[in-house]
N, C-alpha and C positions, 0 to 999 in steps of 0.2 A: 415683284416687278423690278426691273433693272434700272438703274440709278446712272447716269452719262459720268463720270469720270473725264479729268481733262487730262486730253492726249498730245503725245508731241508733237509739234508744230515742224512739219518734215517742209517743204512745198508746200507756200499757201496755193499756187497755180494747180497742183496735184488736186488739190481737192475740188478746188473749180470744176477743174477738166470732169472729175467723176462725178461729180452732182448730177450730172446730166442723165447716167446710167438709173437701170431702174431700180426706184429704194422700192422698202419693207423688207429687204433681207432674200429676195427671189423668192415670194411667196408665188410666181407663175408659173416657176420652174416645173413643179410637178403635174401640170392641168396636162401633161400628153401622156404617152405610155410609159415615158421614164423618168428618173430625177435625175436630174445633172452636178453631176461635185465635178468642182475644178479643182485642178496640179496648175500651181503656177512655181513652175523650176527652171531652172537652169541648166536648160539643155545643151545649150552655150556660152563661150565665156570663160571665166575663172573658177566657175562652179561646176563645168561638164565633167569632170570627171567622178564627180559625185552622181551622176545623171543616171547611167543602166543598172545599178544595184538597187539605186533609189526608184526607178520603171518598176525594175522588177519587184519589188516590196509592194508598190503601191497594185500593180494586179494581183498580186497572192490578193489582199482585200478586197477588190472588188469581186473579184472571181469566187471567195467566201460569202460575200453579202449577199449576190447573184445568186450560187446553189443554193441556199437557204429560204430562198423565194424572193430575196430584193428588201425594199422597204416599202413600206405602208401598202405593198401588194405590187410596187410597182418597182421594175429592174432599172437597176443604176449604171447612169452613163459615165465615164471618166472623161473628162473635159479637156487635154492639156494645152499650155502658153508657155512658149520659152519665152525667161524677163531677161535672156541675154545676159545674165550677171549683171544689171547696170539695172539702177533706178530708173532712170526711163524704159527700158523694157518692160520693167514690173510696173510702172504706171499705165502701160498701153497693153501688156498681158491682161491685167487686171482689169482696165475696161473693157476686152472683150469679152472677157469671160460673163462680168456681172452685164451687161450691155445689151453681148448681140447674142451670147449663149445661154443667158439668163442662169448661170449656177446657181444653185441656193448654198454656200460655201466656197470658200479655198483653201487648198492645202499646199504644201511641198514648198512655201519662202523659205530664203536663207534670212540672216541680217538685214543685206541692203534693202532687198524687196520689203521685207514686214517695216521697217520702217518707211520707206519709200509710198506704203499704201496703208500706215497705219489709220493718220486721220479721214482716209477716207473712206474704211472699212469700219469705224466705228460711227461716220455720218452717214450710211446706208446701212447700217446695223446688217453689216455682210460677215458672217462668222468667218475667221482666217485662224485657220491652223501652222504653227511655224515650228516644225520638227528639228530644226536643226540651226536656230536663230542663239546665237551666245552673246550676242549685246547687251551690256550692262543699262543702256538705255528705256529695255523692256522691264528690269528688274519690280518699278514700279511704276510706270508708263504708258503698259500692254491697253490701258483700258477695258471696257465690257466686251468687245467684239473678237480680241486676239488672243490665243491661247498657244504658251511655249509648252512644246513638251518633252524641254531639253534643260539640262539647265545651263546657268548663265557665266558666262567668262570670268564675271567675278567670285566665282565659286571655292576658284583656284586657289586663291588666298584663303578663302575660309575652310578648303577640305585640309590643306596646308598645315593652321591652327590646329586643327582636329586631328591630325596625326600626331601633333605634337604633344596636344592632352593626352591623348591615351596612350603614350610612350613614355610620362610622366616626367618630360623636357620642362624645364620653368624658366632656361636663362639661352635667349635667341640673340642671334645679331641678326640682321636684316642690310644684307647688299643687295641694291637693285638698280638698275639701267636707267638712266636719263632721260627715259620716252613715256610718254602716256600709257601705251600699253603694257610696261611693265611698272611704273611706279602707281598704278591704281591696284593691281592687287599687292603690292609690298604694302600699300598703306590699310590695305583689306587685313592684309595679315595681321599688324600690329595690331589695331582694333580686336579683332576678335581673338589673338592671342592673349593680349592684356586684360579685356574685359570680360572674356566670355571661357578661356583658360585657366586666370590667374598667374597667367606668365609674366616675364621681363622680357624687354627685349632693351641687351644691353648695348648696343650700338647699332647706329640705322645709318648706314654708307650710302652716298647714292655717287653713280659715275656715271661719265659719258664713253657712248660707244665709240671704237674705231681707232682704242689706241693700243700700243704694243708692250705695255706693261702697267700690273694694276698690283705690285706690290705694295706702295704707301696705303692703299683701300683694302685690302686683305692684312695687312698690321692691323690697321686702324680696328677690323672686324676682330680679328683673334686676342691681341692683347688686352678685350675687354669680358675673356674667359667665359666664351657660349657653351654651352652643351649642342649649340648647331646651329648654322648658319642657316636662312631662309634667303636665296637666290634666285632673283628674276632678271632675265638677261635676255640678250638674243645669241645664238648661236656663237659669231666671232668673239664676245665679250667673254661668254662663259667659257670657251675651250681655253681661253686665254690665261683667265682664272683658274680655272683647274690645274695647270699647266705647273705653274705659279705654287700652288698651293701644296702641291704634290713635291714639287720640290723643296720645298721648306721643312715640310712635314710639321705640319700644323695638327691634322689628325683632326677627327670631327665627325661631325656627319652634316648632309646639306637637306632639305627639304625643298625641289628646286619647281620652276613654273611650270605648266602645261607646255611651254614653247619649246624647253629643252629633254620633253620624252618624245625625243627623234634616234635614229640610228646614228648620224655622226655623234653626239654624245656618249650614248653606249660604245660606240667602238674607240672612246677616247683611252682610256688607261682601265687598267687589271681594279686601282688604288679606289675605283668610284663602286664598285660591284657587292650584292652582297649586303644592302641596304645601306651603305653608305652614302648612298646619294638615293632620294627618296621621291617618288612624284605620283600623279595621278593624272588621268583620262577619264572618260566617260566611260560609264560600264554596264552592261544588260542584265539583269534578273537570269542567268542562263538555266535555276534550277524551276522557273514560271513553267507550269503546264503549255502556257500563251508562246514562250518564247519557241522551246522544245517544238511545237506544232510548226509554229510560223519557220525557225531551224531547217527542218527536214524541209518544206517547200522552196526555200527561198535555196538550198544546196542544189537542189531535183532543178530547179527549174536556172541557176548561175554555174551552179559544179564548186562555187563557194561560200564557205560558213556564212553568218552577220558579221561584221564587223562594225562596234560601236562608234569608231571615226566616222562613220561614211553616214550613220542616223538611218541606217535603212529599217532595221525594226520599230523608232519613232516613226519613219514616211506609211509605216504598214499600219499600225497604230490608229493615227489621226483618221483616216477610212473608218474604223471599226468604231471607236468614238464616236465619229459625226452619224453613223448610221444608226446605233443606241439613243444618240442623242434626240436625232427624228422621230425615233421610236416613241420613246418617253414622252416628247411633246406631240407627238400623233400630228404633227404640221410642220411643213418646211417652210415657213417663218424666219425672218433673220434674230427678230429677241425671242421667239422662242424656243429655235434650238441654243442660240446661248445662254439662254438660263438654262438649260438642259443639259448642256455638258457638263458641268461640277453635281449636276445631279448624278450621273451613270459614272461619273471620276473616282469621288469623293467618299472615302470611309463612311458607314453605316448601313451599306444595305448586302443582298447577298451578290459573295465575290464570285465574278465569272470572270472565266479567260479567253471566252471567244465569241462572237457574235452572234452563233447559233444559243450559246448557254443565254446571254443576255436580252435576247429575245423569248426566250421560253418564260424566262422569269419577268418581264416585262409583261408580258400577255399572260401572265398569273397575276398582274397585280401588283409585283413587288420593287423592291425599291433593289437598284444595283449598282455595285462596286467594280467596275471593268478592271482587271488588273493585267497589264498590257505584255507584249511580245517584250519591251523594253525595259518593262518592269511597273511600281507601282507610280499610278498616273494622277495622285491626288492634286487637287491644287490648292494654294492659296490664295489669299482674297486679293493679288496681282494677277491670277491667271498664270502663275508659275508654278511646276512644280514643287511639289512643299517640300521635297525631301531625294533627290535626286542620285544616284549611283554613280561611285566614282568605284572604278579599279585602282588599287596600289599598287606602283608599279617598283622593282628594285631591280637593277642590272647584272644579269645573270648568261657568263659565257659570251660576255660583246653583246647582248641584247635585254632590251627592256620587257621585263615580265612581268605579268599579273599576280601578282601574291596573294591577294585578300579585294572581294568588295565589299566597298564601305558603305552606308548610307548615310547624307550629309546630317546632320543633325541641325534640324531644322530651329533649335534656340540659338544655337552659332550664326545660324544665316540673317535670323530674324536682328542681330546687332548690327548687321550692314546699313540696316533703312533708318538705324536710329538713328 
């Protein structure tokens, strides 16, 4: 049985407002010819441009689910809500979905929305899938109901650490930006480089953006003889810095945030290229049977590849999940498919890569490991993935490229919560 977990208190009026919609999880949903899953995305807003890649992923799935004969006999409808990019959109998507269209799930939140609707998806035991949510807030927060199948912004610092263990770095300095976004993963870094590494990190710089020189802060960094700076900045800060450093000829290497593998970085100087300047993104399983499949559809049907920024192989994902997960509990139930999902997720039974395999084997009897378009979809007992892919990325010819994917090491991560 599932256990309530307490969730973050987003809008106490959010959860008012949805009380009203129908609980048990849309166990009505399925009583006509179809089951209803809901997309609640950002069709609009600051998130549309994530919107047609992430459509188009989410019909590869249904469109699989469908040929395959649907679920528990009966063909699946896709639901979808723009939340507008804005918490109130995701509070009034949300309540129609569960409300007046009676979903038995949702999928496709970014951030704002999964929090925006978490308390109230885990007091209707409404299963919410959030493909593409990087808030450190879910890290342990998600409760029973919400499941990331991404991983978390604070990662960045600990994929960070992790390259520097296996590059056998022991002595870091840590310069980082005088904003919340970027001094929570510096301080991720340290943590997990110190304790979880057995590194040093021998000076920890912190500055404010928006000024026009940051020599006295890059002394202060190098004179304390790192084998490599770890750099979280934003944009003006960093190019600044580089700038700076390059002219000095300080010599080094950087380990730098998710926020500076952009293209004005790479096209900043020859001096960064060539693993000198070192970063990470999120990265897909590309050698997955699942992915290769989902690949070739989602090209046929855009005319381009996945691309792991955009979460379109997670939006594809979360469909084939929640439809395993139905399976397994043989009820569209809101705590029954969430107990269900870390069952069809989670290491131990036979691994399938598509939801025709995890149905065969479902209806044999057997116990199954979906291992996804995205890659593998374990979770931990946050409802996060346990163990996430990051590509390594080094700057090669003015552009950031993929070298190596890594998988997080999930003991590294597990010192964040300590």
């Amino acid at each position: 049985m599932l256990k309530r977990k307490g969730a973050i208190g987003v809008v106490a009026s959010t959860a008012m407002l949805l009380t009203a919609c129908s609980g048990g999880g849309g166990g009505d949903a399925a009583d006509g010819d179809v089951i209803k899953f809901g997309w609640l995305n950002g069709i609009t807003g600051d998130y549309s441009s994530y919107y047609e890649p992430s459509q188009a992923a989410v019909t590869i799935a249904i469109d699989e689910i469908n040929e395959a004969g649907g679920v528990l006999g009966k063909k699946v409808e896709l639901v979808s809500a723009d939340n507008l990019s804005t918490v109130e959109g995701a509070v009034q998507g949300f309540s129609r979905l569960v409300d007046v269209e009676n979903v038995v799930a949702v999928g496709g939140v970014e951030s704002t929305g999964g929090l925006a609707i978490l308390d109230s998806a885990n007091e209707l035991e409404i299963p919410v899938f959030c493909p593409g949510c990087g808030t450190p807030e879910l890290d342990t927060g998600a409760g029973e109901f919400m499941f990331r199948l991404t991983g978390s912004d604070s990662d960045g610092g600990t994929i960070a650490a992790q390259f520097a263990r296996d590059e056998n770095i022991k002595r870091v300095a840590v310069m980082a930006q005088n904003t919340e976004g970027m001094s929570e993963p510096a301080d991720i870094f340290k943590k997990v480089f110190v304790e979880g590494a057995g590194g040093e990190v021998v000076a920890d710089v912190r500055f404010n953006p928006g000024r026009s020189s940051y020599q006295a802060e890059l002394a202060q960094a190098f004179d304390a003889k790192p084998e490599a700076v770890y750099l979280a900045a934003g944009h003006e800060a960093a190019s600044v810095i580089f700038r700076e450093w390059q002219r000095r000829g300080y010599g080094g290497k950087f380990f730098v945030s998710p926020d500076l593998v952009t293209p004005p970085i790479s096209a900043l100087m020859p001096d960064l290229e060539n693993g000198v300047a070192v970063g990470a993104i999120a990265a897909y399983d590309t050698e997955s049977p699942a992915y290769k499949v989902f690949a070739d559809k989602f090209q046929a049907k855009t005319g381009n590849p996945p691309a792991a920024g955009v979460y379109d192989a997670n939006q594809y994902d979360q469909y084939i999940a929640l439809a395993l997960a139905i399976t397994k509990a043989q009820s569209t139930d809101g705590a029954a498919i969430a107990e269900a999902i870390p069952q069809v997720l989670n290491s131990g039974g036979v691994e399938v890569y598509s939801y025709t395999d995890g149905l065969k084997e479902l209806e044999a009897g057997n116990e199954i490991n979906y291992h996804g378009a995205s890659g593998s979809l374990d979770l931990n007992e946050h409802n996060n993935l346990a163990a996430p892919l990051f590509g390594e990325q080094f700057i090669i010819d003015r552009a950031w490229t993929q070298v190596d994917v890594i998988e997080l090491d999930p003991a590294l991560r597990k010192l964040v919560g300590d």
